[in-house]
KOLFINU-464304 format. One line per 2 residues: number of its first residue (from 1); their letters; for each residue x, y, z of N, C-alpha, C. Coordinates in steps of 0.05 Angstrom, whole numbers, plus 32768, in hexadecimal, padded with zeros to 4 digits. Layout:
NUM	A	X:Y:Z:X:Y:Z:X:Y:Z ~ ...
// end
This chain:
1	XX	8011:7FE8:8000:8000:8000:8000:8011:8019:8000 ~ 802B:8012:8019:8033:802F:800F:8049:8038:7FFB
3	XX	804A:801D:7FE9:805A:8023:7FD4:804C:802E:7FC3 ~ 8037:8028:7FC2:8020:802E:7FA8:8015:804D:7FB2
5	XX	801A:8056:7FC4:8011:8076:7FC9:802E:8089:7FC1 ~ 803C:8075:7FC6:8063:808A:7FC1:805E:8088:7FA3
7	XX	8057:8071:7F93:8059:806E:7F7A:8043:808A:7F72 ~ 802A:808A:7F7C:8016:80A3:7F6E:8022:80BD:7F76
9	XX	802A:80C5:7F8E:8039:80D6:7F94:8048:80E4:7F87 ~ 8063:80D8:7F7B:807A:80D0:7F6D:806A:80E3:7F48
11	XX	8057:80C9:7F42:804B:80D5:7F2E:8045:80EE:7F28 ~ 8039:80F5:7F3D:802A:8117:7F40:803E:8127:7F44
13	XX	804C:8125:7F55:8066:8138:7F53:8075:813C:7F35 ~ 8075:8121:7F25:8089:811B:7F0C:8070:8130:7EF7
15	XX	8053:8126:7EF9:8041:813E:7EE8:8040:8150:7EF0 ~ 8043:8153:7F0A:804A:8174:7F0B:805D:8182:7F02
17	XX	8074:817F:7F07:808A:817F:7EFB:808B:8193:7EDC ~ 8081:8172:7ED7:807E:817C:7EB5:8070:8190:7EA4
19	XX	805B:8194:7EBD:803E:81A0:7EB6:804B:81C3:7EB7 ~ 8056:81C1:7ED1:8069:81E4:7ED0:807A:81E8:7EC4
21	XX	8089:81D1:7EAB:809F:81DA:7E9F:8097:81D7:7E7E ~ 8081:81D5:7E7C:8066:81C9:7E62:807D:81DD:7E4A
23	XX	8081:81DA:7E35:8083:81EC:7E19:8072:81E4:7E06 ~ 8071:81FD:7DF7:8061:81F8:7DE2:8074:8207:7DCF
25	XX	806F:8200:7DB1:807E:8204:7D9A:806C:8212:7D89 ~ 806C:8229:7D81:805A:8230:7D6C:806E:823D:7D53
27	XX	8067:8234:7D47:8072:823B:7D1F:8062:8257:7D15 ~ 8074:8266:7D0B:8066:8273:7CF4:806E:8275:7CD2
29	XX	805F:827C:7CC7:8074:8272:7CA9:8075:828F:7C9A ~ 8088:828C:7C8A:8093:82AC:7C80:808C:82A1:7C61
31	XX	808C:82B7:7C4D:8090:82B7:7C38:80A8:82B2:7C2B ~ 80AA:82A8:7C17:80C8:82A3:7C03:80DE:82BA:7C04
33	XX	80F1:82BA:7C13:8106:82CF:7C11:80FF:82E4:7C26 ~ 80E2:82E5:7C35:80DB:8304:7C46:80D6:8300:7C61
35	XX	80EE:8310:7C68:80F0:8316:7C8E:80DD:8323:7C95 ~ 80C7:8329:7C89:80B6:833D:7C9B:809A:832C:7C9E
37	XX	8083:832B:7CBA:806C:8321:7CB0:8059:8328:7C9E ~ 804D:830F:7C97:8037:8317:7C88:801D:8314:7C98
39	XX	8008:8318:7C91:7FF4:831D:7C96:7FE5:8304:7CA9 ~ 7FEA:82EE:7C99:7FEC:82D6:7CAE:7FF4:82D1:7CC4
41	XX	8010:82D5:7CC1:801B:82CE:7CD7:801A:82E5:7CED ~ 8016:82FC:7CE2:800D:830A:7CF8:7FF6:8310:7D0C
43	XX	7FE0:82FD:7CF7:7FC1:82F9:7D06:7FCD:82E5:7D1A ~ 7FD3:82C9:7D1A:7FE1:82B4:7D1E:7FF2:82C3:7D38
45	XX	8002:82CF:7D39:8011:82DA:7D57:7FFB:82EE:7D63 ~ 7FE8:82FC:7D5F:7FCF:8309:7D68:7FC2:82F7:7D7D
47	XX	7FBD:82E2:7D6D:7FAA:82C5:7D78:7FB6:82BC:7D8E ~ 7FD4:82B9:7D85:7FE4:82AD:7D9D:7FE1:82C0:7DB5
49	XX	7FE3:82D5:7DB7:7FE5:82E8:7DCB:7FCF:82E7:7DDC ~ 7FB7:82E7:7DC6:7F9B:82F4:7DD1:7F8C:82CF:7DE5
51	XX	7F9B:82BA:7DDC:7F91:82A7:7DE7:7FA6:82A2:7DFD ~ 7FB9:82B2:7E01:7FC8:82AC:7E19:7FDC:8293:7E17
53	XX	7FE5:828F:7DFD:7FFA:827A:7DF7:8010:828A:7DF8 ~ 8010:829F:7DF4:802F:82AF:7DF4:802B:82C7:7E11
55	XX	8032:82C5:7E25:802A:82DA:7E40:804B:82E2:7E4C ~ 804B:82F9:7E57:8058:82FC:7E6B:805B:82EF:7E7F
57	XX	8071:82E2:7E83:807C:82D1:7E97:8083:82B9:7E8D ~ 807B:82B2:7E74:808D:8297:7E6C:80A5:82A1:7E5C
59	XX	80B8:8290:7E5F:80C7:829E:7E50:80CB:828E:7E2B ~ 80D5:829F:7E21:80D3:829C:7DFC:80EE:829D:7DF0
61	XX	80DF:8281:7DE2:8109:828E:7DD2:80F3:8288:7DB2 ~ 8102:828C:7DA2:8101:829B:7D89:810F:8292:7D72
63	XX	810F:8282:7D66:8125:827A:7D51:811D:8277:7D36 ~ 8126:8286:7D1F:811F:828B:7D0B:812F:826D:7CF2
65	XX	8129:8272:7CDC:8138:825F:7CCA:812C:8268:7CA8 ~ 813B:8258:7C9B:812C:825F:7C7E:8137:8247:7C6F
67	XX	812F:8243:7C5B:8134:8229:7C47:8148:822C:7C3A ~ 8151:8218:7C21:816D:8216:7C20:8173:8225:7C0A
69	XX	8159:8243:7C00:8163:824A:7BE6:8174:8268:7BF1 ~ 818F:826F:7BE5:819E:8286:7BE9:81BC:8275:7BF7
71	XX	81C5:828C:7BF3:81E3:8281:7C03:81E2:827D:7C22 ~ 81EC:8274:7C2E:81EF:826D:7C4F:81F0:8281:7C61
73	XX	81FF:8295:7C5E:81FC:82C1:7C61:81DC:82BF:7C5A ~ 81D1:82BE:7C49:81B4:82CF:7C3F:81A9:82BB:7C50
75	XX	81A4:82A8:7C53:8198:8291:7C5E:8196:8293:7C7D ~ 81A8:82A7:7C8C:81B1:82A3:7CA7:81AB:82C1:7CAA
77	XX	81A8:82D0:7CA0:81A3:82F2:7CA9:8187:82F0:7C9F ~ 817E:82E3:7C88:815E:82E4:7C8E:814F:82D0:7C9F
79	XX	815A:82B7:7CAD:814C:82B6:7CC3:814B:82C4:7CDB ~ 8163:82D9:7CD7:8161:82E0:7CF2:8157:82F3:7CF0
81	XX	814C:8300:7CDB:813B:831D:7CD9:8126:8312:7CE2 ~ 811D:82FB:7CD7:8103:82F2:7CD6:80FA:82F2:7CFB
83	XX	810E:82E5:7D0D:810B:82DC:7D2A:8107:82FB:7D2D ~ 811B:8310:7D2B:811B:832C:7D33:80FD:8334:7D36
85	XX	80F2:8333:7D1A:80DB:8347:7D0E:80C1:8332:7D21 ~ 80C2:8318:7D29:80B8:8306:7D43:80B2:8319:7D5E
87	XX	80CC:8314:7D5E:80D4:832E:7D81:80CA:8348:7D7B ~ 80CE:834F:7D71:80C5:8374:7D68:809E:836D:7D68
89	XX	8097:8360:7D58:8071:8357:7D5B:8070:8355:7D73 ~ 8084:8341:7D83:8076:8338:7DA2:8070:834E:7DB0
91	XX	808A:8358:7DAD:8090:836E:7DC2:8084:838D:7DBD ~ 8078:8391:7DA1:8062:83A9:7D9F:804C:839C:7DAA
93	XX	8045:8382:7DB2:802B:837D:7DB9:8027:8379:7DD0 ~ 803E:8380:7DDF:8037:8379:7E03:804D:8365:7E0D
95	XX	805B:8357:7E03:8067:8344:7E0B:808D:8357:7E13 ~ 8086:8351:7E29:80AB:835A:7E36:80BE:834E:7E30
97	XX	80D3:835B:7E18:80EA:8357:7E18:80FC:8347:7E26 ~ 80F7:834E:7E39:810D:833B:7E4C:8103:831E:7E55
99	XX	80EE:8319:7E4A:80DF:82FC:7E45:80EC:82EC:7E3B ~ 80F6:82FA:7E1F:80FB:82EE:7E13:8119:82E7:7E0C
101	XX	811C:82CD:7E0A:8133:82C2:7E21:8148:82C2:7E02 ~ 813C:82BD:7DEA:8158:82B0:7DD0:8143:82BF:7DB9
103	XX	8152:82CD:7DA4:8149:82D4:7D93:8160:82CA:7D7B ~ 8168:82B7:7D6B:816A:82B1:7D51:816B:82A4:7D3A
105	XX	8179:82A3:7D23:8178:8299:7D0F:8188:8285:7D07 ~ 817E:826B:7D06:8194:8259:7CFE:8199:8256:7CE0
107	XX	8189:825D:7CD2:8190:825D:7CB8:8184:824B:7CA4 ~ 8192:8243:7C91:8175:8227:7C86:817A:820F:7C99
109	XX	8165:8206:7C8B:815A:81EA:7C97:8173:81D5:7C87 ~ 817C:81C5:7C97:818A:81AE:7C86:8180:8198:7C7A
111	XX	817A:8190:7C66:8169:817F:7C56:817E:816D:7C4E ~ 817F:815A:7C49:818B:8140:7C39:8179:8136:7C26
113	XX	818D:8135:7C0B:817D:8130:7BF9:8161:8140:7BEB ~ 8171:815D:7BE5:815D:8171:7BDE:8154:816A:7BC5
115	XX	813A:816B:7BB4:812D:8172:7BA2:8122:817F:7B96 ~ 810D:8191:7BAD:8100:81A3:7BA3:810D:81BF:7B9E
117	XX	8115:81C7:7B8B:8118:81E3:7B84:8112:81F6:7B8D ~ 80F8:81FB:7B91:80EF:820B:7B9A:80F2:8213:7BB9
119	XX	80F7:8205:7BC7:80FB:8206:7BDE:80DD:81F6:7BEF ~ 80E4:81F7:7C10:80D3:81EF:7C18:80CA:820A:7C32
121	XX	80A8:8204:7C28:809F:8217:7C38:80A2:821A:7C5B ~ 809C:820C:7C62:8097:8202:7C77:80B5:8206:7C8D
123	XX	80C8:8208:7C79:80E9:8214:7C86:80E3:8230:7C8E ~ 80D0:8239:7C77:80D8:8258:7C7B:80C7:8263:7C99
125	XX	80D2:8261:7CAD:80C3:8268:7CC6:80CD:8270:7CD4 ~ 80C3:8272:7CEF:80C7:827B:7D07:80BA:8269:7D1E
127	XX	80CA:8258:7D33:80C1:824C:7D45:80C2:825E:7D5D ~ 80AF:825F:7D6B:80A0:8268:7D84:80A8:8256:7D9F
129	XX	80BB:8250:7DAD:80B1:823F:7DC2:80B1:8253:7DDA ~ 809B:8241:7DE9:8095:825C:7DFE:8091:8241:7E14
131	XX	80A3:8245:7E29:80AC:8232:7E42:808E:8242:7E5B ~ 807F:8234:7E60:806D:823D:7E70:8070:823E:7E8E
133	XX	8085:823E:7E8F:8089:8238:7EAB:808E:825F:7EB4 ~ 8076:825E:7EBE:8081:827D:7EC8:8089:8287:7EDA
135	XX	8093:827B:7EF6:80A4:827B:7F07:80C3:8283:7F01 ~ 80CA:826C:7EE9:80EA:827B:7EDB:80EF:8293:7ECB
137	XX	80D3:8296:7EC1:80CA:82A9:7EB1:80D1:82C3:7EC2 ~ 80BE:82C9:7ED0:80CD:82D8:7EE9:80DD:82E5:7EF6
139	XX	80E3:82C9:7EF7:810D:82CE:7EFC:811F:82DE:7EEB ~ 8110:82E1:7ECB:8123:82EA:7EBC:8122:8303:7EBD
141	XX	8115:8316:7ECE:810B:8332:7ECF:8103:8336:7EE9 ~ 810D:8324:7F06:8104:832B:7F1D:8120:8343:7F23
143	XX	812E:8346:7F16:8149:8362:7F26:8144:8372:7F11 ~ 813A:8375:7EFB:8131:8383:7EED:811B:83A5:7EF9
145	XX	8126:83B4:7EE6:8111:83D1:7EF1:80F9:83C9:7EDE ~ 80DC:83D1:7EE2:80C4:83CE:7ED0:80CD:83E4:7EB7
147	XX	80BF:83DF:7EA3:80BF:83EC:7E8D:80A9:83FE:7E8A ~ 809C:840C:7E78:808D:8420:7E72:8082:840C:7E5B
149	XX	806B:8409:7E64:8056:83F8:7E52:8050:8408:7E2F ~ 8058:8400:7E19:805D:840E:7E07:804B:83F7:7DF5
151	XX	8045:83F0:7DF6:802D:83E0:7DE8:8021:83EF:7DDB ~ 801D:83E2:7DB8:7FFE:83EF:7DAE:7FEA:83E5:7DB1
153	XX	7FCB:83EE:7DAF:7FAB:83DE:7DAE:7FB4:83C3:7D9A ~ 7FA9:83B9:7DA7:7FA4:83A1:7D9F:7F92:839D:7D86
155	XX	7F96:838E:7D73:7F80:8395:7D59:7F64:837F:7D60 ~ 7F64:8369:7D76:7F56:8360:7D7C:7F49:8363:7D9D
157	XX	7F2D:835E:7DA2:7F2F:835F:7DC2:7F23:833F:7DC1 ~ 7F21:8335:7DE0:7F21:8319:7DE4:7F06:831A:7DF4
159	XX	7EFD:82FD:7DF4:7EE4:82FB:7E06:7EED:8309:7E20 ~ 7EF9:8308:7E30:7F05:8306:7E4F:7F02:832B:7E4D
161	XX	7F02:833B:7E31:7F05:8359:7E36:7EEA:8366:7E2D ~ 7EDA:834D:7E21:7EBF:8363:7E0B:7EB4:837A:7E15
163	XX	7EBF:8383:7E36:7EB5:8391:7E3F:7EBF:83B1:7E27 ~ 7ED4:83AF:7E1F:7EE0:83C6:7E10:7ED5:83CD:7DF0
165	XX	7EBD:83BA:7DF4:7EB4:83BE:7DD6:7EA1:83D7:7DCE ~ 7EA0:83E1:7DEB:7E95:8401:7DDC:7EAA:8417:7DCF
167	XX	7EC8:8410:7DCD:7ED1:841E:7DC6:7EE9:8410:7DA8 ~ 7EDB:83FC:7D9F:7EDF:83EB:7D84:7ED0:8401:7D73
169	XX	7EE1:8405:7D60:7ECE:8408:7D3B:7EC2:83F6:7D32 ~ 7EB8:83F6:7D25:7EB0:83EB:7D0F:7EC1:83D7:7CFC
171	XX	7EC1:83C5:7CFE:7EDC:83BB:7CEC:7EEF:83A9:7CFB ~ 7EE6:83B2:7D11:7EFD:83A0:7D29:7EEE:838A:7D38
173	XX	7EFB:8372:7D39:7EFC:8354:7D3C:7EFA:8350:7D5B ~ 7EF5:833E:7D68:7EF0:8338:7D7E:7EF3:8319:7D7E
175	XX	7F07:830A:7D84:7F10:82F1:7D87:7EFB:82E6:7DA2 ~ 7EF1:82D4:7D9C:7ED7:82C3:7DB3:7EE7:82B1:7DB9
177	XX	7EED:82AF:7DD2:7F05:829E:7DD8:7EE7:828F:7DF0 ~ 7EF2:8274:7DF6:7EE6:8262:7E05:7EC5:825B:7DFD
179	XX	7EC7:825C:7DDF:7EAE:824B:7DDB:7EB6:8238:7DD5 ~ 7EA1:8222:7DD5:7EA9:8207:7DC8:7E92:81F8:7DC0
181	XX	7EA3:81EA:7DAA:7E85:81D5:7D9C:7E9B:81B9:7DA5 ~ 7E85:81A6:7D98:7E88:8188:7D96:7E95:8187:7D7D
183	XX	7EB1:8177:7D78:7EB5:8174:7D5C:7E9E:816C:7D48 ~ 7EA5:8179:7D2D:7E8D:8174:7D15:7E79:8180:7D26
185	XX	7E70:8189:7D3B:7E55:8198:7D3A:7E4F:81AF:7D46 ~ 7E35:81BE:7D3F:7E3C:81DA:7D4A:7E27:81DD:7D65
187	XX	7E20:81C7:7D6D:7E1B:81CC:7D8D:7E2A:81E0:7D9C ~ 7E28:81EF:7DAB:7E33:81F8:7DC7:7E3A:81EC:7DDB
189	XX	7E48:81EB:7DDC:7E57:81D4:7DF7:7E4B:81EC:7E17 ~ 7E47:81DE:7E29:7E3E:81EC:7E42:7E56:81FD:7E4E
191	XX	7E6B:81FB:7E4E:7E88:820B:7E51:7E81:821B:7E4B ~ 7E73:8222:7E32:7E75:8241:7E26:7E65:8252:7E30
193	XX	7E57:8250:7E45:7E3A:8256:7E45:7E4E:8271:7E53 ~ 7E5B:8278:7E67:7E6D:8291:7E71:7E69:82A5:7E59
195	XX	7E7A:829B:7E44:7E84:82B7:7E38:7E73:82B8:7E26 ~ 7E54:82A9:7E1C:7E41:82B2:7E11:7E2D:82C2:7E21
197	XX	7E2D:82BD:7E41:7E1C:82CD:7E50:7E2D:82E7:7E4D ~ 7E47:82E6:7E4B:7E54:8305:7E50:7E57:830F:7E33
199	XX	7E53:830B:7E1A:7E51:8318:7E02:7E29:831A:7DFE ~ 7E24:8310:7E0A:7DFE:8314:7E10:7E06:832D:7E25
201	XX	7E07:8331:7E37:7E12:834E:7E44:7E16:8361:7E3F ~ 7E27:8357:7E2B:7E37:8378:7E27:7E2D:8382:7E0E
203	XX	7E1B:836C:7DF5:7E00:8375:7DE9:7DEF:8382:7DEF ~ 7DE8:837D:7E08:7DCE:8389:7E17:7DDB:83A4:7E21
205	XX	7DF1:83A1:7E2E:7DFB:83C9:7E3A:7DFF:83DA:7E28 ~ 7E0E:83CC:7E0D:7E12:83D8:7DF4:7DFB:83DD:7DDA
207	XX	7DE5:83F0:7DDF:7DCD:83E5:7DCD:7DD7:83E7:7DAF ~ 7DE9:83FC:7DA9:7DED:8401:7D93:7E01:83F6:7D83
209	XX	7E08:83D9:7D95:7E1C:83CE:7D87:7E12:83B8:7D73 ~ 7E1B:83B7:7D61:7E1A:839D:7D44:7E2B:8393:7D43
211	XX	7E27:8373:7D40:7E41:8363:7D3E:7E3B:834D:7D27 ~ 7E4E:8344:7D19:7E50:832C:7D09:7E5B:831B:7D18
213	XX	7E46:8305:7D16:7E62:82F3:7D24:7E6B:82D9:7D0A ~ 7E80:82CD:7D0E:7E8E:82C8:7CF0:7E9F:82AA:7CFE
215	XX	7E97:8294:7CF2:7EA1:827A:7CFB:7EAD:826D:7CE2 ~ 7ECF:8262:7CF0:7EE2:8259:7CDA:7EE3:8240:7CE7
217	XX	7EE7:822F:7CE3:7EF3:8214:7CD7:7F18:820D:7CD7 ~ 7F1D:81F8:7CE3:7F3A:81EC:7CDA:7F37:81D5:7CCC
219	XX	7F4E:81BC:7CC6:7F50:81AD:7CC1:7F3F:8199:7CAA ~ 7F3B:81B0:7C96:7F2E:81A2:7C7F:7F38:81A1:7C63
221	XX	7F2E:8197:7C51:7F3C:8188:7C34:7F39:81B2:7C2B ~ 7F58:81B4:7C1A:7F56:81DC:7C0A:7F38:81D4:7BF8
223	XX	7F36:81B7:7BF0:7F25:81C4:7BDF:7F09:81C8:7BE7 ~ 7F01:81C1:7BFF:7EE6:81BF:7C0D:7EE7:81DB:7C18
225	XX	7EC8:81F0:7C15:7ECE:8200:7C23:7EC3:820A:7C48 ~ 7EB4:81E7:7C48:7EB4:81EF:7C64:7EAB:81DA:7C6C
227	XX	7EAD:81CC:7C8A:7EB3:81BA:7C91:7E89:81A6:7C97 ~ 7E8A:8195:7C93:7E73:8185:7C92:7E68:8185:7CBF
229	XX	7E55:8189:7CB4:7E45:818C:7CCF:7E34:8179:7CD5 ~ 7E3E:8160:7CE9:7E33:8155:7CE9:7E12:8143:7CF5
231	XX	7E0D:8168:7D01:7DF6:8167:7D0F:7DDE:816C:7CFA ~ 7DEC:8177:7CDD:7DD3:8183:7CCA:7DDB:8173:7CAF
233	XX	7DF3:815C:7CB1:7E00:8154:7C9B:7DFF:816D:7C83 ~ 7E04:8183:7C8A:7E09:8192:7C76:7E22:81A4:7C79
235	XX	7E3A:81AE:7C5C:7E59:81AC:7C5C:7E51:81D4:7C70 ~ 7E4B:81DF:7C78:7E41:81F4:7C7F:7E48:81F7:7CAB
237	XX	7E5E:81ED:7CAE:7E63:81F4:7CD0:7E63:8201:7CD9 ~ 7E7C:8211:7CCD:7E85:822C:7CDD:7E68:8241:7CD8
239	XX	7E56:823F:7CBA:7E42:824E:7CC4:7E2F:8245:7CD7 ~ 7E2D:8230:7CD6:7E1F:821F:7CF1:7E21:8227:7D0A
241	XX	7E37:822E:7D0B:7E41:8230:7D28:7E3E:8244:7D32 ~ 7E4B:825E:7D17:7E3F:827F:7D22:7E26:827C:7D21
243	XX	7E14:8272:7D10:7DEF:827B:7D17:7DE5:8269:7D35 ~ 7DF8:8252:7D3E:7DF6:8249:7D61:7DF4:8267:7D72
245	XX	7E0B:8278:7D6F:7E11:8287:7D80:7DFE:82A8:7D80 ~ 7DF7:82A5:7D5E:7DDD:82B2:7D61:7DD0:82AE:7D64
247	XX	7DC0:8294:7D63:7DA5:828F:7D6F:7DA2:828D:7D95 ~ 7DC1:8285:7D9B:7DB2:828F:7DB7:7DB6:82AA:7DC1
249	XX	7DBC:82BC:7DAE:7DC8:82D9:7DBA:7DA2:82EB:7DBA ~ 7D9C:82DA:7D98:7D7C:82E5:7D95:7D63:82D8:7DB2
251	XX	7D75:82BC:7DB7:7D5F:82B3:7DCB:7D64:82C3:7DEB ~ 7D71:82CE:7DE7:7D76:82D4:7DFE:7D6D:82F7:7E00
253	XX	7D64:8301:7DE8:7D51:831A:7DE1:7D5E:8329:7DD7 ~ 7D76:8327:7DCB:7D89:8341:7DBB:7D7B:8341:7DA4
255	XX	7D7A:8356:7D95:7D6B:835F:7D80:7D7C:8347:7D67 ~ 7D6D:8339:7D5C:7D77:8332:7D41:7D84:8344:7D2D
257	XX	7D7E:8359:7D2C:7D80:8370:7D12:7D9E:8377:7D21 ~ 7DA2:8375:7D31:7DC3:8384:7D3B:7DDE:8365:7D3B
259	XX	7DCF:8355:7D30:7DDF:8334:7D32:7DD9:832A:7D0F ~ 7DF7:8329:7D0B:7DF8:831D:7CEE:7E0D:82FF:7CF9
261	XX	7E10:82EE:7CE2:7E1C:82D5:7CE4:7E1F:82C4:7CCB ~ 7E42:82BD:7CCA:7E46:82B4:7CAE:7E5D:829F:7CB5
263	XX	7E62:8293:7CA6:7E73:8279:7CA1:7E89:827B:7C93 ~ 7EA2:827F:7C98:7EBD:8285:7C82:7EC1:826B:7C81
265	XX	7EBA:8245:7C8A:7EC5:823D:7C8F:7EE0:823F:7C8E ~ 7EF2:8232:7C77:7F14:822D:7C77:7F25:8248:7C6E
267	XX	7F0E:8258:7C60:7F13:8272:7C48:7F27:8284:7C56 ~ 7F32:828D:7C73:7F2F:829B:7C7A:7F4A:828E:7C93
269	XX	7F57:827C:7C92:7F74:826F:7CA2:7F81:8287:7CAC ~ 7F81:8281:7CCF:7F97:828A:7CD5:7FC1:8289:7CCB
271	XX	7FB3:8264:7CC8:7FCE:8259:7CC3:7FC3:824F:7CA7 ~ 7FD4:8257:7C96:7FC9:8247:7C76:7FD3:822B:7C7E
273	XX	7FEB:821E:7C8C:7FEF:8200:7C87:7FEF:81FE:7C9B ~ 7FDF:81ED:7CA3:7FE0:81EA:7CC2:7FED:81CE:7CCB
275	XX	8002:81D2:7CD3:8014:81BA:7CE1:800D:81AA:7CF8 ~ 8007:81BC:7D0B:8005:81B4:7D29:7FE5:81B6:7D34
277	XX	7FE6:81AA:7D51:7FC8:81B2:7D5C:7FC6:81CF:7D5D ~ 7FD5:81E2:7D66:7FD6:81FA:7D6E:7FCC:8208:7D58
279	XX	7FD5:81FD:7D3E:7FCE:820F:7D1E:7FB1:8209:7D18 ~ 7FAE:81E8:7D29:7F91:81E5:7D1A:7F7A:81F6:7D2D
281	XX	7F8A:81F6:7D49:7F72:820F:7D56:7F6D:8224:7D52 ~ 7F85:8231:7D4A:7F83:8251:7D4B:7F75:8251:7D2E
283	XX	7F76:823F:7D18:7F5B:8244:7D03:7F43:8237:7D06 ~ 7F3D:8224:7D26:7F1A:8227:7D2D:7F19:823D:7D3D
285	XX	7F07:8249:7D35:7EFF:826A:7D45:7EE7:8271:7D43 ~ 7EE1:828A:7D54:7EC8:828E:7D46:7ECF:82AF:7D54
287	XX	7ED0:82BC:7D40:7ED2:82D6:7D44:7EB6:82F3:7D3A ~ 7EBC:8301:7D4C:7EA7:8314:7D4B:7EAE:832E:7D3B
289	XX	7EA0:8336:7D2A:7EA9:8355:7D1A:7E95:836B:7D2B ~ 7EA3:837C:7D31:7E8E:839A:7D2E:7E82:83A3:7D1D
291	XX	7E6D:83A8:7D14:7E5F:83AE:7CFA:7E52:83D4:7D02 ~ 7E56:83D6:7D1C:7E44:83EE:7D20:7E47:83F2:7D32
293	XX	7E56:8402:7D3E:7E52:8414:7D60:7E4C:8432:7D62 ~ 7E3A:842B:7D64:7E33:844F:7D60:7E3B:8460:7D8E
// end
């Protein structure tokens, strides 16, 4: 008996362990030959931020690369632009410098047995690892003086802030973070029911606000344009899913006429190739537009 309690013991300490020293790896991909982001990849580090995968206190290292076309010089100063122009996004968006623990460029990728000419995409990137343990995190800035918060607005706000949506335009996005469906279907999972009672809220204090709300899709064939639902067997989810979130916003007495709802399923990738779990989440979403704040 009391081997078998040292043994669970033992365990929990060993998952714990692991659990405070957890990393995660996130990729971004660059265009052929260009250190600077594109449009992707900059929604893609937005997402990361706004869901709390990239925070103050873990610490980040940063390492750039590029594929095997150009000389070994061009190949090694544009990955490291690429990691730079990484750090420079984090750090206009809130994230402290001194976080971040390694910023560079190793250069191309080594391949054996090259073929493709063209190069390969998927070299041309930027890896993200961000050590969650924020205790060491910490450490790297506990003798440190504070800085002068120099952050710009954020181009998105998050469920956890909707309170700030009286002072959104028109045009500006609102990431719905902590809803959830059932794979293939656009049920509401009961989890969500929080941040649908608090975007029902802040409808109701806000009369004059209009919103779209707009549901994408991951992990489907380029040529399909949106993923099969298998509560209505029809290829139509992501709009499935936004008209879920309007129908209980209408049941719950918000004016219909101030609630629109559409389906980009796949049209509309955060990550055009999605490698990992992390790529296939950040393109299931379901995001909100401002249409009207008067």
């Amino acid at each position: 008996m009391l081997k078998s309690l040292l043994a669970i013991l033992f365990y929990f300490i060993l998952f714990h362990a692991s659990a405070q020293h957890a990393t995660d790896t996130f990729r971004l991909y660059f265009d052929l030959g260009i250190p600077s982001l594109n449009a992707g990849t900059e929604k893609k580090i937005d997402l990361l931020v706004y869901n709390d995968k990239i925070i103050n206190g873990s610490s980040v290292m940063i390492v750039g690369y590029a594929d095997f076309l150009g000389t070994e010089k061009h190949n090694r100063d544009l990955s490291m632009q690429r990691a730079k122009n990484v750090k420079n996004y984090l750090v206009k968006y809130g994230i402290d410098a001194r976080y971040i623990t390694l910023c560079e460029g190793k250069g191309e990728v080594r391949r054996k047995g090259i073929t493709d000419k063209g190069g390969y995409p998927t070299d041309r990137r930027v890896d993200i690892v961000v050590n969650n343990n924020r205790e060491s995190g910490e450490k790297l800035i506990a003798s440190s003086k504070p800085t002068k918060d120099t952050s710009k607005p954020k181009k998105h706000a998050t469920s956890s802030n909707l309170d700030s949506v009286k002072n959104l335009k028109p045009g500006a996005l609102i990431l719905l973070k902590n809803v959830y469906f059932p794979p293939d279907r656009h049920t509401i999972k009961p989890e969500s029911k929080e941040t649908l009672e608090h975007l029902y809220k802040v409808l109701k204090d806000y009369p004059n606000l209009k919103i779209s709300i707009e549901g994408h899709v991951c992990c489907i064939n380029p040529e399909v344009t949106d993923a099969l639902d298998i509560d209505t067997y029809e290829p139509v989810l992501s709009l499935n899913r936004a008209k879920a979130i309007y129908n209980y916003l209408v049941s719950r007495g918000i004016d219909s006429m101030r609630l629109k709802y559409v389906g980009f399923g796949h049209r509309k990738p955060v990550v055009p190739v999605e490698i990992t779990d992390a790529d296939a989440e950040l393109n299931r979403r379901v995001e909100l537009r401002v249409t009207e704040n008067k």
